[in-house]
C-alpha positions as CSV (number, residue, x, y, z in Angstrom):
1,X,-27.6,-69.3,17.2
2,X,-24.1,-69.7,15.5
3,X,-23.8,-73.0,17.4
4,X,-26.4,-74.8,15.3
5,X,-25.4,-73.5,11.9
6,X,-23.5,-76.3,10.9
7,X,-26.0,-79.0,12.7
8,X,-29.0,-77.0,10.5
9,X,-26.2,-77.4,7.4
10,X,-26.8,-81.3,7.8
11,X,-29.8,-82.3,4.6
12,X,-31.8,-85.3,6.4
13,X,-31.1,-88.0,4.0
14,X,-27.2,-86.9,5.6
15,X,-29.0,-87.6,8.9
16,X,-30.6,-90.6,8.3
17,X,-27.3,-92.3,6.5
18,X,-25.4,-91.7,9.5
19,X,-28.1,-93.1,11.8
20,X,-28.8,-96.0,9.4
21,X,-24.5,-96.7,9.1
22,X,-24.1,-96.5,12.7
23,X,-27.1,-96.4,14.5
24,X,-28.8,-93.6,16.4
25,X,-26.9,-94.0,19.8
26,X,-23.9,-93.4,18.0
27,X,-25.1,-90.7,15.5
28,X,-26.4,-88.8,18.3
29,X,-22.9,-89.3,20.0
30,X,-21.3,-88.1,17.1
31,X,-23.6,-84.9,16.8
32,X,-23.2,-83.7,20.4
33,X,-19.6,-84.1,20.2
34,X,-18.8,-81.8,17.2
35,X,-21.6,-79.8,18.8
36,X,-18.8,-79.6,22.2
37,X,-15.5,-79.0,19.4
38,X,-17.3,-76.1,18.5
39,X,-18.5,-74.5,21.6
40,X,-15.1,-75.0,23.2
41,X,-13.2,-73.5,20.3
42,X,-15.5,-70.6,20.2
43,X,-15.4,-70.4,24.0
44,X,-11.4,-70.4,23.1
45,X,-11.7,-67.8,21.4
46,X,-13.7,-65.4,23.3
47,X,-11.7,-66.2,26.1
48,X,-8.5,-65.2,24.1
49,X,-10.0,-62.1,23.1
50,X,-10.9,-61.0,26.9
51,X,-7.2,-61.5,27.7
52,X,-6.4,-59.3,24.9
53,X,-8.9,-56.7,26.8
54,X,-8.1,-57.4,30.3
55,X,-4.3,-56.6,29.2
56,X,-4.9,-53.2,27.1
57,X,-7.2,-52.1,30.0
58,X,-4.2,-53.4,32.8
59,X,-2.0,-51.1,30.1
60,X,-4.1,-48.3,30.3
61,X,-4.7,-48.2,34.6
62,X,-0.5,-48.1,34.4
63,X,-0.5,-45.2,32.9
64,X,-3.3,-43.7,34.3
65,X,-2.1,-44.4,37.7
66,X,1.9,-43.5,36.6
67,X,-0.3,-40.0,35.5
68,X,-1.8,-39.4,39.0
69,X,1.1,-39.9,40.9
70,X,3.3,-37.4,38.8
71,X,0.5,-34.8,39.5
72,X,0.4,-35.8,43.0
73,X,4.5,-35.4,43.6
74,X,3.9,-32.0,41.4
């Protein structure tokens, strides 16, 4: 999955720096936090980009509905 790219990025001697620095509590913090970041900025995104869609497709339904009532008055 995309979301564990950057955790599989991590060599273990990175790993085990971080734990040995600050301890494992904290290193696992740490991990599951950047692990939220990027789920909610991805989230963000694809949220963003529905919008996009759900405003084309209102766009379209105006026009389609402006369409059927011309042919309807007609």
């Amino acid at each position: 999955m995309n979301l564990f790219v950057h955790l599989l990025e991590v060599t273990p001697s990175e790993i085990g720096s971080l734990i040995g620095t600050v301890g494992f509590p904290v290193a696992l913090s740490i991990g599951l936090l950047t692990y939220l970041f990027r789920v909610q900025k991805e989230h963000r995104e694809e949220t963003n980009q529905l919008k996009a869609a759900i405003t084309d497709l209102r766009l379209v339904m105006s026009q389609i509905l402006e369409h059927v009532r011309n042919k309807w008055e007609d």
